[in-house]
N, C-alpha and C positions, 0 to 999 in steps of 0.2 A: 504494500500500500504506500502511496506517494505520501510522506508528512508534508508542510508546509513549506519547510526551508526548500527541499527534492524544487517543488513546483516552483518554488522563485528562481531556485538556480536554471531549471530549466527554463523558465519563460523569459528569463535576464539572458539566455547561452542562443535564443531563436529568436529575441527583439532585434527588429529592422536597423535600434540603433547600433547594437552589437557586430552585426554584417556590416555598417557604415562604418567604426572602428575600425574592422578587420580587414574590410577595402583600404580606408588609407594608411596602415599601416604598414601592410603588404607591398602597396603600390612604393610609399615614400619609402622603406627598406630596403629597394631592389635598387632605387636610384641618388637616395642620398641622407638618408639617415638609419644612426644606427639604434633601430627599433627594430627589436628581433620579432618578428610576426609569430611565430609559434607561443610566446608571450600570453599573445591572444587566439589562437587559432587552440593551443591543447583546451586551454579551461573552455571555450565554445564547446568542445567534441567531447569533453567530459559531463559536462552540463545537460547537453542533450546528444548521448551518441545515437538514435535515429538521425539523427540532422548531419552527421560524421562529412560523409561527401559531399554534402550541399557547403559546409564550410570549406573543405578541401576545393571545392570547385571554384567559389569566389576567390581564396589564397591563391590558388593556381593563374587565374586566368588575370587577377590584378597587381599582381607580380610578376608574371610575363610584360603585361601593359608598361609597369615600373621601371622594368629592366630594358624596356627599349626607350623611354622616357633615357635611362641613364647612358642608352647607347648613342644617341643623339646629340647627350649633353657630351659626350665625349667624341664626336665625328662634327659637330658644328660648333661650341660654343670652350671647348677645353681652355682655351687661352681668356683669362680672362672670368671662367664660373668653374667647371670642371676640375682645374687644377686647383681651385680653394679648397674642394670636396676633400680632394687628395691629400692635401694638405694637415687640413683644417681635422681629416681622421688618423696622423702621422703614419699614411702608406705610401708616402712618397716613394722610398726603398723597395718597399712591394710592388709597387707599380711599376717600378723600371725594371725589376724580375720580370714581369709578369708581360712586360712587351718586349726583354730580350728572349726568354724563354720560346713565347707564339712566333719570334718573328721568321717569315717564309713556311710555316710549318703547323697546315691545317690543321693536323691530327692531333699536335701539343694543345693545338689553339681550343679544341673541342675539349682533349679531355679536362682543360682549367677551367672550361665555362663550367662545362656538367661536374666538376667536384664543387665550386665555389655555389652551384644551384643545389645541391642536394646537401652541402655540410653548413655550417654555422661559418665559415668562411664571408666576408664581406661582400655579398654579389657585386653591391655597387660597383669593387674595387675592376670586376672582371667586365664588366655593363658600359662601364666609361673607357678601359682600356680598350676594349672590343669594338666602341667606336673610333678612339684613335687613333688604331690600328686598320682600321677600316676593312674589318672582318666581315666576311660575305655576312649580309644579312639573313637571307633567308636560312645560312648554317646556324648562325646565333640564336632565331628565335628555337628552330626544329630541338637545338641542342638543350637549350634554356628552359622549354617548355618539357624533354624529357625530364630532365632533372629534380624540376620543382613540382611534378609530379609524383616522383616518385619520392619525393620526399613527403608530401601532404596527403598522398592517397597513404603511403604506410601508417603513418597514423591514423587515418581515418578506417582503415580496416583496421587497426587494433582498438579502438574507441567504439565501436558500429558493434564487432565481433564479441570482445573480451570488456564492452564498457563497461557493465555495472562492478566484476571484480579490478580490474582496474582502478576505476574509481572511489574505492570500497577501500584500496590499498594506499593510494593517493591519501585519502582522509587520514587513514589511522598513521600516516607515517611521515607526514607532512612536512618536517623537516629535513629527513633524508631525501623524501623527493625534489624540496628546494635545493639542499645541496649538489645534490647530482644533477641537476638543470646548472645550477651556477658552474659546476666544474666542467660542463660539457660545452658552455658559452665560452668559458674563458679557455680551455681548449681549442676551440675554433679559432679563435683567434689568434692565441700563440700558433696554430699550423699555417697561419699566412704566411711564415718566416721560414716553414719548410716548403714553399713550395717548388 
């Protein structure tokens, strides 16, 4: 039986305003701030995992949007807005890995899109260089869109599938779960320096 908190969390995790958040957080993360969407995208899919793919699909589809947003700012405007991004998140060192690494050499170029779209990785950093670089478009979304796929749909099949223990575990252990979110964020981002 659903107690009354269950039905607020649900009906606060399926509010239009909730999906409005997770639009632009998604979107602005892919292209220049460091708002990690899943943030908002787990607690959505824990709150109501019926709704699991519907969230994945918004995440998915305005995060693509974002990341060509960031590919843009990086093929038209880098001199001058793009390079403050760069800057402004101390990936400058990254960034010049990351266009000596792709340069001449699709396959590198692909697999840094699809690790930086599927890990905790700074998309932005590979969205702006990918325009710089002036990386086949139509490679960058197909590759972009696989990734962040399969990053949001996995979730959403284990939220859909294994919600309610899931969530059942989440509650009772609450701080462990935060830490291991926090260690897995701050991971991600120390792997920008391996890449």
């Amino acid at each position: 039986m659903i107690t009354l908190d269950e039905e607020k969390i649900r009906k606060g995790a399926t509010s239009p305003r909730a999906y409005g958040i997770l639009s632009a957080v998604s979107f602005l993360e892919s292209a220049m701030l460091p708002l990690p969407v899943d943030a908002v995208s787990i607690p959505m899919m824990l709150g109501a995992p019926s709704k699991a793919f519907r969230v994945a699909h918004v995440a998915l589809i305005t995060s693509v949007l974002g990341g060509l947003l960031g590919y843009f700012i990086g093929y038209l405007f880098f001199e001058g807005f793009g390079d403050k991004i760069i800057t402004y998140y101390g990936l400058t060192e990254q960034f010049e890995e990351f266009k000596q690494t792709t340069k001449d050499d699709w396959w590198k170029t692909a697999i840094a899109i699809f690790g930086a779209a599927i890990t905790p990785i700074p998309f932005k950093l590979v969205c702006i260089g990918s325009g710089v670089m002036g990386v086949n478009l139509p490679m960058f979304i197909a590759v972009a869109m696989l990734g962040r796929a399969i990053r949001f749909y996995f979730f959403a099949i284990v939220f859909k599938y294994l919600g309610r223990p899931v969530r059942d575990f989440a509650l009772r252990h609450l701080k462990l779960v935060g830490s291991l979110t926090m260690i897995i964020m701050i991971l991600g981002f120390l792997s920008i320096y391996w890449l």
